[in-house]
N, C-alpha and C positions, 0 to 999 in steps of 0.2 A: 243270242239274247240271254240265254239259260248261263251258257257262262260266263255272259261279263256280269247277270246280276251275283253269281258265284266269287268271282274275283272281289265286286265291293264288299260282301257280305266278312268276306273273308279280310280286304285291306281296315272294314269296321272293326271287326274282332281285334286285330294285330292293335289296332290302333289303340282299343278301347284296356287291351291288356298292358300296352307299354305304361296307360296314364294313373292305370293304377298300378303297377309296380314302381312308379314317380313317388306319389302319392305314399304308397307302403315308408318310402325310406324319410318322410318327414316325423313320422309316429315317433314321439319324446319328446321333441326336441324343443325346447324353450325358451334359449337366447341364442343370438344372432348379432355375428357383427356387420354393419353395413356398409356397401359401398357404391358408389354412384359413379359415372364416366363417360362423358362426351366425347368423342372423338373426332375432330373432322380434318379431311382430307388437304394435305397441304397448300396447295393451290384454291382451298375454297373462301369465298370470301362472303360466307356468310356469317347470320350473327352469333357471340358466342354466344353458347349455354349457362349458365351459373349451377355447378353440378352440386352444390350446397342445400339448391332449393328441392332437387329431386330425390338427392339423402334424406333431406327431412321430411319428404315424403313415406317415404320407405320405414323409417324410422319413424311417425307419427302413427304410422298403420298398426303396425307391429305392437308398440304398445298399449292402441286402442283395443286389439286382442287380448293382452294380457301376456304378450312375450316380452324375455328382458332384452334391450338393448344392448351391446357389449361395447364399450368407451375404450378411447384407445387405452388410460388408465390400465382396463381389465386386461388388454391385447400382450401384457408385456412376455406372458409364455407362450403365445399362439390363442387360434379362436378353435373351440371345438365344431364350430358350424358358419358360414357367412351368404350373407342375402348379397349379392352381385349385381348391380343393374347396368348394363355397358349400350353404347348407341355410339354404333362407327356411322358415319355421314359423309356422303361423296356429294359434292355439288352436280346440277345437268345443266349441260347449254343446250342451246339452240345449234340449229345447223350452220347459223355465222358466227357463232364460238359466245355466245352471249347467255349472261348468266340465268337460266331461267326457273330453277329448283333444285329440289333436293330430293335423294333418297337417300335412305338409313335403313339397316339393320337396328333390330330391336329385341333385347336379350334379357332377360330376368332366371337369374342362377342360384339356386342353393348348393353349396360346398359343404361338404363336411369329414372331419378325421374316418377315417375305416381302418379296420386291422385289416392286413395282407398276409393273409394263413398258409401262402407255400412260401411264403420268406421268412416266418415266423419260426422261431427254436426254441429249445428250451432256457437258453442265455439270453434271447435278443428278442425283442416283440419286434415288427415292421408296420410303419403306417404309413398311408398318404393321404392327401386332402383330394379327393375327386369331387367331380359335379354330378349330383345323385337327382334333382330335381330343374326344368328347365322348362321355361317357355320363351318365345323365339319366333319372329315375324318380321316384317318389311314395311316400312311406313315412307309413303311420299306425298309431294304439296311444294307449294311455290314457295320461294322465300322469304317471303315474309310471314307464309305459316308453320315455320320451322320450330318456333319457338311454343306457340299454344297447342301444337299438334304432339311436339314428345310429351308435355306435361299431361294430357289428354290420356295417349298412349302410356304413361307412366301407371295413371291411374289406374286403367284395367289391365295393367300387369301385375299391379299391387291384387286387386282384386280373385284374379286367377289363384294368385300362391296364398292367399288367406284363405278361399275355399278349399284348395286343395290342404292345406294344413288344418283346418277346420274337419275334413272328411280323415285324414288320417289320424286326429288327435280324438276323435268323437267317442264320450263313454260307451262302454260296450251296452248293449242293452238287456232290462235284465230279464230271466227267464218267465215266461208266462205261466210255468205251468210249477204247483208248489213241490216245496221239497219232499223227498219220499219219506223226512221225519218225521214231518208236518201234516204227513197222509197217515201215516202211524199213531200219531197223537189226536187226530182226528178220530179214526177210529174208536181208539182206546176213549176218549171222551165221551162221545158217544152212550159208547157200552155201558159206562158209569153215569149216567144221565147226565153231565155238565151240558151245559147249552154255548155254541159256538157262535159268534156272529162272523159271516163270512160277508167281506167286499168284494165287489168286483172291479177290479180295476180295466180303466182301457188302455191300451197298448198302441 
């Protein structure tokens, strides 16, 4: 008992560290180019997606944040950062081969340039675009909830990476306790009888 509550404590921890070093690698970062992508499985004959409406999702979020958008216009030397949204989809039958749902993967990716500092020389810098932030799950339903269930699922994938950007972009806060010049000029005030009005602020 003792140590499987050890094991979760521990698979919490891992867990809760991997989300903020997630989270660490969005800190800057301002504009994003986006991308949206349905994918489904050959043989599925379900209905398509319009991957337009769920870019403008993604794209609608972002700017309600106050992030810029990057237009293919901007793309023409590469993106330094891209929001990814991708949904592979397999259709399910029944056991007489009859079509009766769907599951999907569901993936929301930030990309972005990084320096590669053991490939890096005095002549040649190295970079690559890795994927530094991710969230990533399984969504199923019948076919004909295909369509309101990724938009659904779209949303709170939006949601997740605005927090998490929100939590790594947050002003620092400021210190509670005053400067040590300010405890000096206090003093000194003081001594010389000026009268100080001091607020209190809450934190």
């Amino acid at each position: 008992m003792a140590l499987g509550m050890s094991l979760g404590l521990v698979a919490n921890l891992v867990a809760q560290t991997e989300a903020e070093t997630q989270r660490a690698t969005l800190s800057g970062l301002r504009s994003f180019a986006v991308y949206a992508r349905v994918q489904l499985s050959e043989s599925a004959t379900l209905q398509r997606i319009d991957e337009s409406v769920l870019r403008n999702k993604v794209e609608d979020a972002l700017r309600r944040e106050g992030i810029r958008v990057q237009t293919r216009n901007d793309l023409r030397d590469g993106s330094q950062a891209s929001l990814d949204l991708l949904y592979t989809v397999i259709q399910t039958n029944d056991t007489n081969g009859h079509a009766l749902g769907f599951a999907a993967s569901s993936c929301l990716q930030a990309s972005q340039m990084v320096r590669i500092p053991r490939l890096t020389t005095a002549n040649h810098i190295a970079y690559a675009v890795v994927s530094t932030w991710r969230s990533c799950g399984l969504i199923v339903g019948d076919s004909a909830s295909l369509g309101p269930t990724i938009l659904q699922n779209a949303d709170e994938q939006i949601v997740r990476f605005i927090d998490a950007w929100r939590f790594a972009n947050r002003p620092p806060p400021d210190s509670p306790l005053p400067a040590a010049s300010e405890l000096s000029m206090a003093r000194r005030g003081f001594g010389l009888g000026f009268r100080f009005r001091w607020t209190q602020m809450a934190y």
